[in-house]
N, C-alpha and C positions, 0 to 999 in steps of 0.2 A: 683438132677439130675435123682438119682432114679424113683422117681412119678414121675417128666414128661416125663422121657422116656418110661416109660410104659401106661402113659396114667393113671395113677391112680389119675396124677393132671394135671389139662388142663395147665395153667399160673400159673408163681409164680417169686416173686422178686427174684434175685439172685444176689451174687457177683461176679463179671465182671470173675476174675479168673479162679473160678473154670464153669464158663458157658463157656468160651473159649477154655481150655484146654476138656473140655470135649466133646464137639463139634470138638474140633479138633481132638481128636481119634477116631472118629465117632459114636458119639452118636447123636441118631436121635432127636435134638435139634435146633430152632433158637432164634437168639437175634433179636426180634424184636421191642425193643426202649430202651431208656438210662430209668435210676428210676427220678424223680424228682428233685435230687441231684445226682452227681458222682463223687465229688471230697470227697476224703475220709472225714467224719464226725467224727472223732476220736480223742483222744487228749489224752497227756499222762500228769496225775496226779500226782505228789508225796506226801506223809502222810506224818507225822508229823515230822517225822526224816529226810526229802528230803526238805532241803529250798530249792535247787538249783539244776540245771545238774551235776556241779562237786559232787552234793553229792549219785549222783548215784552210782560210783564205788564202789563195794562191794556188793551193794544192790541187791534181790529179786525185778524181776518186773512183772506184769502181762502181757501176750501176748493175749488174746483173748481167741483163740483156733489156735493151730498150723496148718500152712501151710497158715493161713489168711490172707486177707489183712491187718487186725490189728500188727499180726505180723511184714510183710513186714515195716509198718511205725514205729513200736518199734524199729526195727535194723539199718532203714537209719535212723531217729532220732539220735539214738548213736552213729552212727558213724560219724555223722556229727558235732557231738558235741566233736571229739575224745574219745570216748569212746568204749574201745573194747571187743567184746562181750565176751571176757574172762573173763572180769573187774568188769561180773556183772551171774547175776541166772535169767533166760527165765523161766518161769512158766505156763502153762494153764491154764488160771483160767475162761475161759467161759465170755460171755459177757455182759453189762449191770446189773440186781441185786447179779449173783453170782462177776461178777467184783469187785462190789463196795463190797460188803462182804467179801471180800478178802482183801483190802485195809482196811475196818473199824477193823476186827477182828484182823490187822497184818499178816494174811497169806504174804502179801509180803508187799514191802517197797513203790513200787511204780506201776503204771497201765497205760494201754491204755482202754481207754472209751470211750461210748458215752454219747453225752447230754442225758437227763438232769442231769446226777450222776454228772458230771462237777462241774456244777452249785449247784448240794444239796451238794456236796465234802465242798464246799467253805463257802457254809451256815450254815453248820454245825460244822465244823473247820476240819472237817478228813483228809481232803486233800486241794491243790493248785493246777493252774495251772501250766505247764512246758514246753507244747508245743503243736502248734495246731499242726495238719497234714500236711494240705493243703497248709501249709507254705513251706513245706519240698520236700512235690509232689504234683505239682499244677494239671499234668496231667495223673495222676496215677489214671485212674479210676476205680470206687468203685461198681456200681451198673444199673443192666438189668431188663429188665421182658424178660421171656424165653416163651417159649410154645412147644410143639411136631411139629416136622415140618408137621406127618400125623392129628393133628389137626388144623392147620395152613394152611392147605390146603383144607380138607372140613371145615372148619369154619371159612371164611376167614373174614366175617361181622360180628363175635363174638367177634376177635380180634381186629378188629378196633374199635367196640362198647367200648370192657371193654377201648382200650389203651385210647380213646376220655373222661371215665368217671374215668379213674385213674386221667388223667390231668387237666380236669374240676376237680375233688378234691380238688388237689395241690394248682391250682392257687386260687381257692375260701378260702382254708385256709389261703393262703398267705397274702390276700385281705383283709382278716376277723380275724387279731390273737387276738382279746380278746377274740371272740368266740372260735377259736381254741386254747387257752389259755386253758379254762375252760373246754372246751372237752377232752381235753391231758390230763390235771392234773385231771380232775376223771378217765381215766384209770389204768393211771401211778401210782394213789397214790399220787403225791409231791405236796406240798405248792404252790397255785397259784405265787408267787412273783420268785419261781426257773424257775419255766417252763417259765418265761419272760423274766429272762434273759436266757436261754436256747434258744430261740424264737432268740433273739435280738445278741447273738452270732452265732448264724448258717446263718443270715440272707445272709450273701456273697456270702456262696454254693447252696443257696436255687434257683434253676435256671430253674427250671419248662422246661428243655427243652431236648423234646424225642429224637431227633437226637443223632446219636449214631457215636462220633469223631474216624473215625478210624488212626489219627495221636494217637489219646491216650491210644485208645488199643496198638500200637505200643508199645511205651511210657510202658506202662503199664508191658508187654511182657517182655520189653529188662530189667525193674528193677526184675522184676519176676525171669530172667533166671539169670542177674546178683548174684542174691544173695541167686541160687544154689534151688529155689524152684520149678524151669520150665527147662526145661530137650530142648525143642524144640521150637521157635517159628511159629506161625500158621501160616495161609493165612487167615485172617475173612473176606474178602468177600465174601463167601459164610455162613459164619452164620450167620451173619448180612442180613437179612433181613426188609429194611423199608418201603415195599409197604402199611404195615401196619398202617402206624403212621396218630393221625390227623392232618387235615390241620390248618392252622392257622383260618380259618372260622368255623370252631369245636370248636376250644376254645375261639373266640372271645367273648363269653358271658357269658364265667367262672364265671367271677368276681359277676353276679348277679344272677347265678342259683345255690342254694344250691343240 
């Protein structure tokens, strides 16, 4: 929120959370389209000692990094599972390699993660799955691209360029995952066979689409304030900004333009 309120960074992904709340104290920010995905992509793992939910009680688990949304689905998670967050140890363990190194080493018993650690969890015996997210909060949205509202205003054709060439991206990955199979897993590191199924489980939330539901920011808000991490709920209509967004004749040629 920092860099792009200052301008040290034009655009940048954000989580829905802290872009609203931040915006709502007035920070010179707008949300000007949803990420590719916005139902949370996160899932919570257990190691060796965790066949099950019930065997959570007592246990160590990883939260992300506090105040997250990773968080927020750790806690409704257990509670919906009756499980009270007395009954167990909230951890920080940061997300994605330090997660899963937390889990592999025993730092904790169990994790909220993203793909592909899921899928390597599972390939390698360290962990299981336990629960998806999204099952939990369907409309708990997860992710924006932000920008300075004073570059959002002298740049208004920059923003519409980059949001037209994030979403030609998406959908051409989408379109194309053995190639984007192969492209993943030499960043990532992992096993081409994890990232497919990583690939082939996320495919539900994968929704390529910029609009920005302001029922689920709502939604989003009221679990936020419910469970003592948001203090006020906003008005987003004015951070929300979608003059921005491509049209559907922007993207209709995704699928063949790398």
């Amino acid at each position: 929120m920092g860099l792009v309120s200052s301008g040290d960074v034009q655009i940048a992904d954000s989580d829905t959370t802290s872009a609203v709340i931040a915006a709502g104290k007035s920070a010179p920010i707008k949300i000007v389209s949803s990420m590719y995905r916005t139902k949370g992509p996160f899932y919570l793992i257990g190691g060796k000692n965790v066949r099950d939910m019930a065997d959570l009680k007592g246990k160590r688990i990883g939260i992300g990094r506090k105040g997250s949304g990773m968080e927020v689905y750790t806690r409704y998670i257990l509670r919906e599972n009756g499980i009270s967050e007395s009954e167990v140890t909230l951890i920080p363990t940061g997300a994605y390699q330090p997660a899963y190194a937390a889990l592999e080493s025993g730092q904790v018993d169990a994790t909220i993660i993203h793909e592909p650690f899921v899928s390597l969890a599972e390939s390698t015996g360290v962990g299981h799955l336990l629960a998806k997210g999204w099952d939990y909060l369907p409309t708990f949205h997860t992710g924006v691209e932000i920008t300075s509202t004073r570059f959002a205003e002298e740049n208004p054709d920059v923003v519409r360029k980059f949001l037209t060439a994030y979403f030609r991206s998406a959908i051409y990955a989408k379109e194309h995952q053995d190639e984007f199979r192969d492209f993943a897993s030499s960043q990532i590191k992992v096993p081409a066979e994890v990232q497919a199924s990583a690939l082939r489980r996320e495919e539900p939330i994968w929704e390529n689409r910029p609009e920005v539901d302001p029922g689920a920011l709502r939604d989003t808000q009221r679990i936020q304030r419910e469970l003592g991490l948001q203090d006020t709920i906003y008005e987003t209509s004015e951070v929300v900004d979608d003059t921005y967004l491509p049209s559907a004749q922007d993207l209709a040629a995704a699928g063949s333009a790398r």
